[in-house]
C-alpha positions as CSV (number, residue, x, y, z in Angstrom):
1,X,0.0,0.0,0.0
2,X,1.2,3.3,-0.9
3,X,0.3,6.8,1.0
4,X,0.3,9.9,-1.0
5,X,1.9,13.2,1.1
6,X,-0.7,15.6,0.7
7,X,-0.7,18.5,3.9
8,X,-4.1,18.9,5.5
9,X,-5.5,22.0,6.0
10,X,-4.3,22.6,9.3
11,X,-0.5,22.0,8.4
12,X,-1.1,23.3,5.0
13,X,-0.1,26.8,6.7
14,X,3.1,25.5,8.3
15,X,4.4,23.5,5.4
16,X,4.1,26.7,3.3
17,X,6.2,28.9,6.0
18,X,10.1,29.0,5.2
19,X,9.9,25.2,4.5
20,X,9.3,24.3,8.2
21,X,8.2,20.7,8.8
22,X,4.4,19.6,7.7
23,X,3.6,19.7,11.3
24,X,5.3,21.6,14.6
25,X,6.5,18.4,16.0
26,X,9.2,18.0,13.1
27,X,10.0,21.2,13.4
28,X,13.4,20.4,16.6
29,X,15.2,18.5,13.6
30,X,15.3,21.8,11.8
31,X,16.9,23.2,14.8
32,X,20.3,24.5,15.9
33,X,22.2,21.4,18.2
34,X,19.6,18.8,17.1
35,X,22.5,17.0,15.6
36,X,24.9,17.6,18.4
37,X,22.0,16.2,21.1
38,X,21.7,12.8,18.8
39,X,25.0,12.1,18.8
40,X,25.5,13.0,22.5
41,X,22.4,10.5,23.5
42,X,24.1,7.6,21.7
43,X,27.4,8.7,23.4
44,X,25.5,8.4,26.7
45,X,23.9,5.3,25.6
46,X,27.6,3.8,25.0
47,X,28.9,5.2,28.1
48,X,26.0,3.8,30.3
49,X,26.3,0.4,28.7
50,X,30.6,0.8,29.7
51,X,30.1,1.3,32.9
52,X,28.3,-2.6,33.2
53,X,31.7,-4.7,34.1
54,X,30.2,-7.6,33.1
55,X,30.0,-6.1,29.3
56,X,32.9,-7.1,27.0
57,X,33.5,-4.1,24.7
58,X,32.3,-6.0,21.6
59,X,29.1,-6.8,23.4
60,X,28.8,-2.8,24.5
61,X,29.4,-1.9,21.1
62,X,26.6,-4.9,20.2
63,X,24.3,-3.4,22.4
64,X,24.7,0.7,21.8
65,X,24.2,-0.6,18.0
66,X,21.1,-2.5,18.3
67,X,19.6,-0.3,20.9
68,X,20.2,2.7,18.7
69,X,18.5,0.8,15.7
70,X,15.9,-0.1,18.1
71,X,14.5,3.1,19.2
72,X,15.2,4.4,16.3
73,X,13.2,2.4,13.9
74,X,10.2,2.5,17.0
75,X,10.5,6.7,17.1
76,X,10.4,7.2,13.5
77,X,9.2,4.2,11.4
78,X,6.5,2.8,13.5
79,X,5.1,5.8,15.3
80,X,2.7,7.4,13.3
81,X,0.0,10.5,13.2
82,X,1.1,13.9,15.1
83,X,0.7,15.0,19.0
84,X,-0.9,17.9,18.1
85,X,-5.2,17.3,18.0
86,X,-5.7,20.0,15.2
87,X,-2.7,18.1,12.7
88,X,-4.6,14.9,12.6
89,X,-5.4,15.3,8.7
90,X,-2.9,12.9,6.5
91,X,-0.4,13.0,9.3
92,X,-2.1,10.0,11.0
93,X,-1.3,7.9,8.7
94,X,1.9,8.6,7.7
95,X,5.5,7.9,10.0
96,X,7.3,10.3,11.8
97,X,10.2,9.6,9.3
98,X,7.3,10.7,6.4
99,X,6.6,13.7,7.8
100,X,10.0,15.1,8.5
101,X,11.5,18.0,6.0
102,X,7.4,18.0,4.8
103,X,7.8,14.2,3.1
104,X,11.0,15.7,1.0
105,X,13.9,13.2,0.1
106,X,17.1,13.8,0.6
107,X,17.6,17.0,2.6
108,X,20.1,17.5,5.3
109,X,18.1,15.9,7.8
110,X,17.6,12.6,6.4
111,X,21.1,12.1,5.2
112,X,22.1,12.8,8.7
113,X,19.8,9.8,10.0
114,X,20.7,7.4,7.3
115,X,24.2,8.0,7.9
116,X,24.6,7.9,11.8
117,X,23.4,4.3,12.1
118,X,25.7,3.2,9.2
119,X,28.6,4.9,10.9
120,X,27.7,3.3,14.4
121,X,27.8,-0.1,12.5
122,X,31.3,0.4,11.2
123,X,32.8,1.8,14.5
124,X,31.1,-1.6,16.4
125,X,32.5,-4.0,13.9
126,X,36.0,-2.2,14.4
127,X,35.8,-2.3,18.2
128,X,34.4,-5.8,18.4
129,X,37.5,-7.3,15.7
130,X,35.3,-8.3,12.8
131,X,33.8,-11.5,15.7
132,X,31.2,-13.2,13.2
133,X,28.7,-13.4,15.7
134,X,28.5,-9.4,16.4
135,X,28.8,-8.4,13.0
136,X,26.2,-10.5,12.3
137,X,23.7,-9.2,14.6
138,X,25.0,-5.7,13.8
139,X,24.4,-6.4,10.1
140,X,20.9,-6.7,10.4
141,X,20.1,-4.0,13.1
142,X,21.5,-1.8,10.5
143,X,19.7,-3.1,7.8
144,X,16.3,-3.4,9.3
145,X,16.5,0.2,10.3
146,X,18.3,1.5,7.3
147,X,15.6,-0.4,4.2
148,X,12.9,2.1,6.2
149,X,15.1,5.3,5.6
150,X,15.1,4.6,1.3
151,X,13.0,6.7,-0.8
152,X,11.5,3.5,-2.4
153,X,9.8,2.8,0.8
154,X,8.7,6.0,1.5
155,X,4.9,5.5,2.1
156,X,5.0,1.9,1.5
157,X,3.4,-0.9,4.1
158,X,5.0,-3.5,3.7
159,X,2.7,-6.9,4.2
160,X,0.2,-4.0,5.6
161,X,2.1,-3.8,8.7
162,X,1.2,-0.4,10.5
163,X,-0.9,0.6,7.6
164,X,-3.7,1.9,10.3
């Protein structure tokens, strides 16, 4: 199934100012230090999972990458519609991911969060020596969440998973 990006009304009027996000709750990846906070949460995320001593570094690095993927894929793939009541129009059907940068491919934004997860992968593979079983499960985490970021997927429901 396929979902058109059409604005509704009510975001109609922020879509059309300065190219701001179809609805106010994209608007913080437009912002100044967005970037910098991301990569600082998945820093923290690494450092929390560091301090466990029963952790292996290859395992931290394991775990940072498929947490990451994780909440990633849940925050902007799967959650859907807007948390504003007057923005419920085609936003309630379409992904966080969708909405962002008003349904546009390839802007700044995007590339950032297609990127970051890729990068992640290749720093946990270095730090956990190439070990089959990590770069394995590090493989697909990235994968999984990466397929959802393409532009070919962009509106599509796979199987009609999450198409409601």
């Amino acid at each position: 199934m396929k979902i058109s990006l059409k604005p509704s009304n009510s975001s109609a009027n922020l879509a059309n100012q300065g190219g701001e996000s179809m609805s106010e709750f994209h608007s913080w990846h437009d912002r100044r230090g967005s970037w910098l906070a991301y990569i600082l949460g998945v820093y923290l995320l690494q450092l929390i999972y560091l301090s466990l001593p029963f952790l292996s570094v290859a395992s931290v690095w394991t775990l940072t990458v498929v947490t990451h993927n994780v909440i990633m894929y849940l925050a902007l793939h799967h959650a859907k519609g807007s948390i504003w009541m007057d923005s419920q129009g085609i936003e309630r059907y379409l992904t966080q991911w969708e909405q962002m940068d008003n349904g546009e491919q390839y802007t700044a934004n995007r590339k950032f969060y297609t990127v970051v997860p890729i990068v992640i992968f290749f720093i946990a593979t270095f730090y956990s020596k190439y070990h089959p079983v990590h770069f394995i499960v590090n493989l697909l985490s990235t994968i999984f969440v990466t397929l959802a970021k393409l532009s070919m997927f962009h509106g599509v429901r796979i199987l009609g998973i999450n198409k409601y």
